[in-house]
Residue, then its C-alpha position, 0 to 999 in steps of 0.5 A: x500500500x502507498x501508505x505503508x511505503x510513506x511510513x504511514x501505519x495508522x488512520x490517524x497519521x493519515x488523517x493528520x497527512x490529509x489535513x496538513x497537505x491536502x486541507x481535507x478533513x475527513x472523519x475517523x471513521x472515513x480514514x478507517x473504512x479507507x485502511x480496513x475496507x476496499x471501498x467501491x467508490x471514492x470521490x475524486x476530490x479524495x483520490x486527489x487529497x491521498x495522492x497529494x498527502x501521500x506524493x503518489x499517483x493515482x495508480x498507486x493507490x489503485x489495483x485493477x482486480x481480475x473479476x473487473x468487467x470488461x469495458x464496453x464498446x462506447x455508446x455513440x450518440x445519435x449523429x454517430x459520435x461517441x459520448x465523452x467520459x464514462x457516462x451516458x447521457x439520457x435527457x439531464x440525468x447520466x446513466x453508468x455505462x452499458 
């Protein structure tokens, strides 16, 4: 983990790194499910704050597991273009990829 390769063993170091460089205040019980858990989702602003706390890159901090699916063809829009991003669009409301 990037953590452990910093010297970081603990949440609360973590937590202190994540205040000091990164100006994020995340909750013990946020650091601790990010240690203890593997979480499905992470906002980016946080993904940011740990790489910035940590002086790492985002690949880093993240592992492609095997049971990932496959990614798709992209989704193209009506004049044949492809979307931009990961998301689709149907009308306002975005839609995770097919």
């Amino acid at each position: 983990m990037a953590a452990a390769e910093r010297g970081v063993w603990t949440g609360t170091q973590l937590r202190r790194l994540l205040a000091e460089r990164a100006g994020l205040d995340l909750s013990p019980a946020s650091v601790s499910a990010l240690f203890t858990k593997q979480p499905s989702q992470v906002k980016l602003a946080t993904l940011t704050a740990l790489c910035t706390a940590l002086d790492c890159a985002p690949g880093d901090l993240l592992v492609l597991s095997p049971a990932a699916p496959a990614v798709s063809a992209p989704v193209k829009m009506s004049g044949g273009q492809p979307l931009p991003g990961p998301l689709r669009a149907v009308g306002r409301r975005s839609l995770p990829p097919l």
